[in-house]
TIPA-217041 format. One record per residue (C-alpha): x, y, z. Coordinates in steps of 0.2 Angstrom, whole numbers, padded with zeros to 4 digits, always signed. Example, Ala and Ser with C-alpha at 12.3 -4.5 7.8 and 13.67 -1.06 7.14 Angstrom:
TIPA-217041
+0062-0022+0039/+0068-0005+0036/
end
This chain:
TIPA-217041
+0223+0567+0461/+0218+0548+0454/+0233+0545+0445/+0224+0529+0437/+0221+0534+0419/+0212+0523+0406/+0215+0520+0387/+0201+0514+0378/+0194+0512+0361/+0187+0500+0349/+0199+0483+0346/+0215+0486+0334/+0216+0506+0338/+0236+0504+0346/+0231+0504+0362/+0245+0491+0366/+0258+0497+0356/+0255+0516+0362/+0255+0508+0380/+0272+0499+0377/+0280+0516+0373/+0274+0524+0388/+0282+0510+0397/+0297+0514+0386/+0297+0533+0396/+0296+0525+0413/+0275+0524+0415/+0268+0507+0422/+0253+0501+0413/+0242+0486+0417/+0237+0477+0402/+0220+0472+0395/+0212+0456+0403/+0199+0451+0389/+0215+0447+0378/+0226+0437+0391/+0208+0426+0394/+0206+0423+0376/+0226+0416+0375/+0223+0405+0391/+0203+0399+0385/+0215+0396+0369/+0230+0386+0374/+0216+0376+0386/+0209+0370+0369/+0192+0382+0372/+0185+0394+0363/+0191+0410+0363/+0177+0416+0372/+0164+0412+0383/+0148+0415+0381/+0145+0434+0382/+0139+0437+0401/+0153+0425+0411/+0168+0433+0398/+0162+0451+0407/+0161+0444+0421/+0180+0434+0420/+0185+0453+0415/+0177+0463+0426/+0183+0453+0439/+0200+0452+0432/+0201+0471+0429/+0195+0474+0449/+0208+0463+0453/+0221+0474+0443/+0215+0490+0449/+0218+0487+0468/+0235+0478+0464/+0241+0497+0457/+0248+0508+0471/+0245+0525+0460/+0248+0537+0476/+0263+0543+0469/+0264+0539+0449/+0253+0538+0437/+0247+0520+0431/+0240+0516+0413/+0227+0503+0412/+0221+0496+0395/+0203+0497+0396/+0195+0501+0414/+0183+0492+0422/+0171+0503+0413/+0172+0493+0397/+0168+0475+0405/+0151+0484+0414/+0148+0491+0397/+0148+0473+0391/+0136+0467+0404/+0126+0480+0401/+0124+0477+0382/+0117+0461+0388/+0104+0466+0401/+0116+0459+0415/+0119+0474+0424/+0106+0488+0432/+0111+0503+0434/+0112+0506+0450/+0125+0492+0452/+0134+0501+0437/+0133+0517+0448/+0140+0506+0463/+0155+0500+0455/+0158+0517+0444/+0158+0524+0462/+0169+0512+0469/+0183+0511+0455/+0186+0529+0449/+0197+0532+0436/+0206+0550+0431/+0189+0561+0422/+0200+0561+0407/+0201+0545+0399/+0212+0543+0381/+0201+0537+0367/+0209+0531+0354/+0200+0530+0337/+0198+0514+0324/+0213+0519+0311/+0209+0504+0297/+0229+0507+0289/+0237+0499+0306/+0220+0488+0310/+0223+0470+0310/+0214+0452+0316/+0225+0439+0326/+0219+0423+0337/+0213+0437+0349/+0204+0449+0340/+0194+0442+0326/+0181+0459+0325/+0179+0467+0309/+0187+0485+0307/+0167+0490+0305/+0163+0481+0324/+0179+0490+0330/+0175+0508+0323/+0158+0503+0333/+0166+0498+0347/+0173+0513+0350/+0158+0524+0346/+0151+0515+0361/+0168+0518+0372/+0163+0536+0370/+0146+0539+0373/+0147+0523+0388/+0162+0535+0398/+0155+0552+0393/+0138+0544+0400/+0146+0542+0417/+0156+0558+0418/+0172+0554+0411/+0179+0569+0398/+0183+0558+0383/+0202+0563+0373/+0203+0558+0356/+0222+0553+0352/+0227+0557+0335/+0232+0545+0320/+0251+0547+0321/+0267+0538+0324/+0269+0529+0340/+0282+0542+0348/+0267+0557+0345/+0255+0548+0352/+0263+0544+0366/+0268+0562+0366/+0250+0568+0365/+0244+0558+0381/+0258+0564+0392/+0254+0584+0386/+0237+0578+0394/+0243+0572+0407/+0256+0584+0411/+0241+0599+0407/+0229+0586+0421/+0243+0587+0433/+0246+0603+0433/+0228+0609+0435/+0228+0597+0449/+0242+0607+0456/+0235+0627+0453/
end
């Protein structure tokens, strides 16, 4: 069983927030690396980002980093975003063939079920990390899907609802993953 299970989406969706609670109920998460490389390029006195191939770069590399530092033989792990969204960004730039995309989907599997959560303009909001429109982020997650669903990954839309059902809704799938896993 890969107990490494990804939540993903466009920017602004509550990725972080549902995360938090699932850390609440006992679940480690590891957090998203394009945002804590945006705060450091900002306290430096830098952009917030690089130009577009090295900031997929700096993630992917990041977000490998993050992946092997999880021990998920015995507990699920949460990450936000997987190493799938920074080899989406290369390839959205012609940085990345393929094969190489095949290489590294092959060598950092995630759970086939990966938590999608939709762009929800009532709790959208910019900040000094995220300056994309609610229009780019409902994009972004358009992308999020068909990218994963291209590589095999079974895509889970996680309703618009408080917090605590949310969080609710991705450990019934997990739970149900589990106990497939299991029969």
């Amino acid at each position: 069983m890969n107990y490494r299970f990804v939540v993903t989406g466009g920017p602004g969706g509550g990725k972080t927030t549902i995360l938090t609670a699932l850390a609440e109920r006992g679940y480690s998460f590891a957090p998203e690396s394009a945002r804590r490389i945006i705060k450091e390029r900002l306290a430096a006195g830098l952009s917030p980002r690089p130009e577009p191939v090295s900031f997929a770069h700096e993630i992917l590399s990041t977000d490998i980093e993050k992946y092997r530092a999880v021990d998920t033989s015995v507990r699920p792990t949460f990450f936000d975003r997987g190493i799938l969204d920074a080899l989406y960004m290369l390839n959205a730039e012609n940085a990345l063939k393929h094969d190489e995309a095949a290489r590294y989907i092959r060598n950092f599997p995630y759970n086939r079920v990966v938590f999608l959560l939709p762009p929800w303009e009532e709790i959208y909001g910019t900040d000094s990390e995220r300056d994309q429109t609610f229009e780019q982020a409902a994009e972004v997650f358009e992308i999020m899907k068909r990218w994963y669903q291209k590589w095999g990954y079974e895509t889970l839309e996680v309703p618009r609802s408080n917090v605590e059902e949310r969080a609710s809704f991705i450990l019934e799938a997990l739970d149900k993953q589990l106990t497939i896993r299991c029969s």
